[in-house]
C-alpha positions in Angstrom: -129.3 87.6 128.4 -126.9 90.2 127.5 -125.3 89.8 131.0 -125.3 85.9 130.4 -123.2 86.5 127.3 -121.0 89.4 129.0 -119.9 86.5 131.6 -119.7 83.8 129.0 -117.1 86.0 127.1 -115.1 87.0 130.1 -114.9 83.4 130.9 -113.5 82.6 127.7 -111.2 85.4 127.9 -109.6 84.1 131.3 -109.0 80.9 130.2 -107.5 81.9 127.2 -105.5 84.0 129.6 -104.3 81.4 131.6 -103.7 79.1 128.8 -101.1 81.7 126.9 -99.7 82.5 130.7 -98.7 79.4 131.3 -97.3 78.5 127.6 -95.2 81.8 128.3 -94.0 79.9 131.4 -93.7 76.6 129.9 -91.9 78.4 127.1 -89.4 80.5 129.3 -88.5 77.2 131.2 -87.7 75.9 128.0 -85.1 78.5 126.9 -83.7 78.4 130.4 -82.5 74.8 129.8 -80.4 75.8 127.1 -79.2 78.6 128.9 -78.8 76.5 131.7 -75.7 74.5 130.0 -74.5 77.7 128.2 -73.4 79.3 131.3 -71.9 76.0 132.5 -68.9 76.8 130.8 -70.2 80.5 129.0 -68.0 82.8 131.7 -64.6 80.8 131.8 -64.3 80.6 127.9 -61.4 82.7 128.2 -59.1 80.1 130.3 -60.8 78.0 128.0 -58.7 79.6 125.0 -55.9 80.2 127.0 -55.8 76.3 127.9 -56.0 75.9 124.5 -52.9 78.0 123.5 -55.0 81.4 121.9 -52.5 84.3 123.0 -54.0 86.9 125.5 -54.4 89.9 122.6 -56.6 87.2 120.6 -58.9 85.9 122.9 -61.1 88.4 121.4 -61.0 87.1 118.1 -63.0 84.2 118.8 -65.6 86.0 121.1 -66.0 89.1 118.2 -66.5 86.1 115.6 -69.3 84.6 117.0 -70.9 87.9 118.1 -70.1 88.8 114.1 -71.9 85.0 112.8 -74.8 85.9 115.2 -74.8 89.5 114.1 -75.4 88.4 110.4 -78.4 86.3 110.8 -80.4 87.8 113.3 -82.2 89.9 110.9 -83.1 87.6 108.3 -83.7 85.2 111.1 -86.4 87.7 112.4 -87.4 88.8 109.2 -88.1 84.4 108.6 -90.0 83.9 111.4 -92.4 86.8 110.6 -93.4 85.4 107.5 -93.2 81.9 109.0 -93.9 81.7 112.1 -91.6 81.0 115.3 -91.5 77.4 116.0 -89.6 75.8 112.9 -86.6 78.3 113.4 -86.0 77.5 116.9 -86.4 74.1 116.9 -84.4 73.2 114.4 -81.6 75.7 115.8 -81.9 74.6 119.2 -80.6 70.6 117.6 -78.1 72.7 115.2 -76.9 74.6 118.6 -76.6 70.6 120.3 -74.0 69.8 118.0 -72.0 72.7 118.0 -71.6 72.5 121.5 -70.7 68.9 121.3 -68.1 70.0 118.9 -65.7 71.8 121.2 -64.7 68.5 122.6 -63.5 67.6 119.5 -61.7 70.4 118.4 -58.0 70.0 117.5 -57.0 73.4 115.7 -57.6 76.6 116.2 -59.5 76.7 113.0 -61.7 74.1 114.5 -62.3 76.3 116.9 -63.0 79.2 114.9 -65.6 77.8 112.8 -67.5 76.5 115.7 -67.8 79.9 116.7 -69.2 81.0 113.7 -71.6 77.9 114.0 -72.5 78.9 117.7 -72.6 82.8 117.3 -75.3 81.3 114.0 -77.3 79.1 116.1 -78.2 82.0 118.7 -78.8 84.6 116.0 -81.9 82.4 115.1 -83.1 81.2 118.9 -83.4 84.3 121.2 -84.3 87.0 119.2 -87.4 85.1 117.9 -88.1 83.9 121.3 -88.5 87.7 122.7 -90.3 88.3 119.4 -92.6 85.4 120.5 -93.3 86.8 124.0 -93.8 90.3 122.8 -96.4 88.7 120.4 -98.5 87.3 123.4 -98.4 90.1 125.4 -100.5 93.9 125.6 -98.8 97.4 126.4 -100.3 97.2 130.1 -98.5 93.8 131.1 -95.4 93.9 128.5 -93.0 95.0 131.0 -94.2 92.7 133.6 -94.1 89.7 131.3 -90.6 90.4 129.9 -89.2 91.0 132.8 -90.7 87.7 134.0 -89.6 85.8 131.0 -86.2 87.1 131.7 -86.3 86.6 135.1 -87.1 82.5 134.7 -84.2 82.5 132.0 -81.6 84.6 134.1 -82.3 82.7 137.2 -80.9 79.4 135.0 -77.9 80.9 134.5 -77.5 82.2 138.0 -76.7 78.1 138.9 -74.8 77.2 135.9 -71.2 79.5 136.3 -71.2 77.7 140.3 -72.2 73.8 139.0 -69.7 74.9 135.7 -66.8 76.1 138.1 -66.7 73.2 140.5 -67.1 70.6 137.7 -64.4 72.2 136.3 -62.0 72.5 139.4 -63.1 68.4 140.4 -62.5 67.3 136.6 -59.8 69.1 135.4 -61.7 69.7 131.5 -64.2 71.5 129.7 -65.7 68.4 127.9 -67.9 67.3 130.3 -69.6 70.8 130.6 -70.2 70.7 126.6 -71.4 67.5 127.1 -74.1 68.8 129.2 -74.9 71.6 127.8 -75.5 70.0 124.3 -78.2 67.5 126.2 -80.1 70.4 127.6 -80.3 71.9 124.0 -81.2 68.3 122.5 -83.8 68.4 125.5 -85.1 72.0 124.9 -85.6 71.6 121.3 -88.1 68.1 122.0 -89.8 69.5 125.1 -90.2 72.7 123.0 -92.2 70.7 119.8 -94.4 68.6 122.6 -95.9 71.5 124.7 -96.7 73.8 121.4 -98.3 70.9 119.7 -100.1 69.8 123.2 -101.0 73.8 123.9 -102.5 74.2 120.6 -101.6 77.8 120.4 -98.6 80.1 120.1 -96.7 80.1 116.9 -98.1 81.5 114.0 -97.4 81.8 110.5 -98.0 86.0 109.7 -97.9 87.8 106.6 -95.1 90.2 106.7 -94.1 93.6 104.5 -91.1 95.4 104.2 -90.0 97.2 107.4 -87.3 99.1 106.7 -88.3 102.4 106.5 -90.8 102.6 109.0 -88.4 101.0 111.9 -85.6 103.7 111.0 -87.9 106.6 110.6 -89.8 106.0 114.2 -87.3 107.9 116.8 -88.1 105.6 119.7 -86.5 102.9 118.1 -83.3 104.2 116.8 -82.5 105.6 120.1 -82.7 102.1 121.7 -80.7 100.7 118.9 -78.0 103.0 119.8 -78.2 102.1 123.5 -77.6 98.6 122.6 -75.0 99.3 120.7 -73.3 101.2 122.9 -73.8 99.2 125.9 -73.0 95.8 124.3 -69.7 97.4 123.4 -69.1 98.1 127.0 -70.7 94.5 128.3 -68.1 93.0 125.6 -65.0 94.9 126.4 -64.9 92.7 129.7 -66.1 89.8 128.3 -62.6 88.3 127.2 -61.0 90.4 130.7 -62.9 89.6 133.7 -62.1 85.9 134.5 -58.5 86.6 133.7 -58.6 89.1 135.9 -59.7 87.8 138.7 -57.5 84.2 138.4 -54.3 86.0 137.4 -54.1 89.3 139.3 -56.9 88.6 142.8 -56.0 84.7 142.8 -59.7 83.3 141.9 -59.9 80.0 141.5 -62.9 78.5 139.0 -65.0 77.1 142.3 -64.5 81.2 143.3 -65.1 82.9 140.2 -68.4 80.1 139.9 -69.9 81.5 142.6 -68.9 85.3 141.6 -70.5 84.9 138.2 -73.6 83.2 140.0 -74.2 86.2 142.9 -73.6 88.2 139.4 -76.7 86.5 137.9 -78.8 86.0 140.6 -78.7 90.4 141.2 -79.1 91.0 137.5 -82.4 88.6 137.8 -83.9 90.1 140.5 -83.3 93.5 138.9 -84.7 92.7 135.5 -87.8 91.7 137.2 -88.3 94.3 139.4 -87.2 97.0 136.5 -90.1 95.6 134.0 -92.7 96.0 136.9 -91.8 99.7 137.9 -91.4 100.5 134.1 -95.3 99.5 133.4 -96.1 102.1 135.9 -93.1 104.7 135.9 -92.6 104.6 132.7 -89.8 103.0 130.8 -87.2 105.8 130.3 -86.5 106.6 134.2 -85.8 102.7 134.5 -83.5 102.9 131.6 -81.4 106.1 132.1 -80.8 105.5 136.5 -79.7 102.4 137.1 -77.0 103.1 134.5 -75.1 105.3 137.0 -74.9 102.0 139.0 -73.5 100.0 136.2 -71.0 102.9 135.4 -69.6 103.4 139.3 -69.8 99.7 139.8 -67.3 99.1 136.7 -65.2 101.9 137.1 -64.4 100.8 140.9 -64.0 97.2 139.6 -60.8 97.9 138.1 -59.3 99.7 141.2 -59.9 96.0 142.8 -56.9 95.2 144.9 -58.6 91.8 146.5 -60.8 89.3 145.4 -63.7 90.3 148.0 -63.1 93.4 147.4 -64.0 92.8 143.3 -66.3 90.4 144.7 -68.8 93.0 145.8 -68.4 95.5 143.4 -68.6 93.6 140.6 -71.8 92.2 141.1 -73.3 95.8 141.7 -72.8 96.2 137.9 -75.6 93.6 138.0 -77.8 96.0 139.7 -77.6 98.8 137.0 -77.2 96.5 134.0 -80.1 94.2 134.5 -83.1 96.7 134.0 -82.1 98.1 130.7 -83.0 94.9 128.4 -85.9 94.3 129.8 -87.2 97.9 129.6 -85.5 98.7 126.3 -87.7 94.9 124.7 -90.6 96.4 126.3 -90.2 99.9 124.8 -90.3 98.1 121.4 -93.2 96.1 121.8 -94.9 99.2 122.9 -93.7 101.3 119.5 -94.0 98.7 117.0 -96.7 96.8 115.2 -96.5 92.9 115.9 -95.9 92.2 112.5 -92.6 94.3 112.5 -91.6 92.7 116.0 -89.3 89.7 114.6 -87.7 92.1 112.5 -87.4 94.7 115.1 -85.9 92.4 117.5 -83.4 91.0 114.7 -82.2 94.1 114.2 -81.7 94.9 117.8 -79.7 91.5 118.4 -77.6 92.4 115.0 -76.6 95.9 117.1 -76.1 94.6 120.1 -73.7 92.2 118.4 -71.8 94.2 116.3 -71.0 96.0 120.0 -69.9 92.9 120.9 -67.8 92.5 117.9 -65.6 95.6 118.5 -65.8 95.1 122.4 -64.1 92.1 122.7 -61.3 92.8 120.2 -61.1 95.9 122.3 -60.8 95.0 125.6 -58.1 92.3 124.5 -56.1 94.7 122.6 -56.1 97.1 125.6 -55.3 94.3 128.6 -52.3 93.0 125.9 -50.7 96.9 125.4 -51.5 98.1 129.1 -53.2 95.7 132.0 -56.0 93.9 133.2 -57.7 97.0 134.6 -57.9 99.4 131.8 -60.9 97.9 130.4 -62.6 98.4 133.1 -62.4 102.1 133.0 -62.8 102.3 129.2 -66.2 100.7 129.7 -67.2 102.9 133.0 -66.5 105.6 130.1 -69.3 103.9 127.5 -71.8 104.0 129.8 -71.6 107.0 130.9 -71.8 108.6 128.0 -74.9 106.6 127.0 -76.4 108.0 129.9 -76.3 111.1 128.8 -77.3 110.4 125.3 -80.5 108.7 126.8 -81.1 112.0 128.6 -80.8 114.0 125.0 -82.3 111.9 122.3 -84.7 110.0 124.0 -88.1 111.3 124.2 -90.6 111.7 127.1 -92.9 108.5 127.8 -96.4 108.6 126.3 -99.0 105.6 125.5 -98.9 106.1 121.5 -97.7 103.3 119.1 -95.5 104.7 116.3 -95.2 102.2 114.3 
């Protein structure tokens, strides 16, 4: 009898396996959609602004006020969908997120423009850093790594095809507009697709009690240290943002259907290396895959800016992929392993809010810098940031054990 009932209950626990498996896929598929259409148009923003008329040395400016919009509500956003669950925030930011887009095609004025940055930079604050809340609520220490890195993986591999499909409508059209225009269905689509499977699944988002996490997210070490990473290395990742496809139009000659492709080999590598990173974390533990491939990201950047042809750039700049991928995923599945799932929203609000304000400074940065020197500067300046967070991963962050600190 008692065997009879050992079975029953392993049956039950299998197919509630499968069933929050294949929501997670289902669910990943979803955000890649949306991402899908960002990164139609998401890596030649800055011609974008320069077709518009935005000087060089302020290109920045609109990339560090959306980081700065998103940077100020991903906290209360994840501190929200603690207390009422998941679903209501994205959906209804996914639609918000729809119009935004749809709004760059009817911009007119630079201030236009600037407030539908802030809008945009808004609208993500309150999507993604639920949604990894969300998978690191359906997931166990043992298969964390694997998961994220598989939820990643789906969401990456969407915006592997988007810079390629983005550049060659662009090149064939001559405009932006038709990319916003697609990218703002694919949201629209997201956010319904996204209601029907939760309601037909039955499971997922919940509404949980939260209390006040403040001090016990600041006092455990683990986490601090991982806030500084991102901090450090999303001021770094930002520096190029407004640099590199200026950089390779105006001083290596690449044309959009080129630099589609480039950004597209870029994703595709920093997919595959997510995916592999969460794997080998779950068994090597997750502070060798953060601290090593960081050299990669560091040699791969600062040899980018010695670039002297486009093929040349063109295979060292995608071996930044290679060290830059594993660290997200590792980092998202360090957290879930040191904090309680009650703290997760918050914890992963407050990890967005640093990684943007890294993004806030890096753009301004790198812009500043390309305006008062050249296009390869940058470059070096962020081979500098990672290397020193290297070594302040080898200092401050401890040894890998199996305990939960928070």
């Amino acid at each position: 009898m008692d065997i009879k009932n050992i079975l029953k209950d392993g049956r039950k626990k299998i197919v509630e396996l499968l069933r929050i498996e294949q929501f997670l896929l289902l669910f990943s598929i979803v955000l890649a959609l949306v991402i899908f259409g960002d990164s139609l148009y998401y890596s030649f923003l800055p011609l974008f602004f320069e077709e518009f008329g935005i000087h060089v040395g302020d290109i920045g400016d609109y990339f560090t006020i959306f980081f700065l919009a998103s940077a100020l509500v991903s906290i209360p956003a994840g501190f929200i969908s603690d207390r009422m669950g998941r679903k209501p925030l994205i959906s209804s930011s996914l639609l918000f997120l729809a119009a935004v887009v749809f709004g760059y095609s009817l911009a007119e004025t630079n201030f236009h423009l600037m407030i539908l940055r802030v809008m945009h930079g808004a609208s993500f604050g309150f999507i993604f850093p639920i949604a990894r809340a969300y998978v690191m609520d359906k997931t166990t220490e043992e298969n964390r790594g694997q998961t994220m890195g598989a939820f990643v993986f789906v969401i990456t591999i969407a915006q592997m095809a988007g810079p390629a499909i983005g550049g060659f409508l662009r090149e064939r059209m001559g405009s932006f507009h038709p990319l916003f225009y697609i990218a703002a269905f694919f949201a629209v689509g997201a956010a319904v697709f996204l209601l029907i499977a939760v309601r037909d699944f039955g499971t997922g988002f919940t509404v949980q009690k939260m209390r006040l996490p403040t001090r016990e997210l600041i006092h455990n070490r683990v986490f601090a240290v991982v806030l500084l990473m991102f901090g450090m290395l999303f001021l770094a990742g930002g520096i190029l943002i407004p640099i590199v496809s200026l950089f390779a139009m105006k001083e290596l000659g690449m044309d959009y259907s080129v630099q589609g492709w480039l950004f597209s080999s870029y994703t595709l590598i920093y997919a595959i290396s997510q995916l592999v990173a969460g794997d080998l974390s779950d068994r090597y533990g997750r502070k060798t895959l953060l601290v090593y491939p960081l050299f990669f990201y560091a040699v791969a950047a600062l040899f980018s800016g010695f670039s002297t042809y486009s093929w040349m750039f063109f295979a060292i700049y995608i071996c930044i992929a290679l060290g830059s991928g594993p660290y997200s995923t590792v980092a998202y599945s360090l957290i879930g392993d040191k904090v309680k799932q009650e703290l997760r929203g918050t914890a992963s609000g407050a990890i967005t809010t640093v990684q943007n304000v890294g993004l806030i400074v890096g753009p301004l940065v790198g812009s500043k810098i390309a305006d008062a020197s050249n296009l390869r500067i940058p470059f070096f300046v962020t081979a500098l940031v990672v290397f020193a967070t290297i070594v302040m991963l080898f200092i401050l962050l401890p040894k890998d054990n199996k305990e939960v600190d928070t």
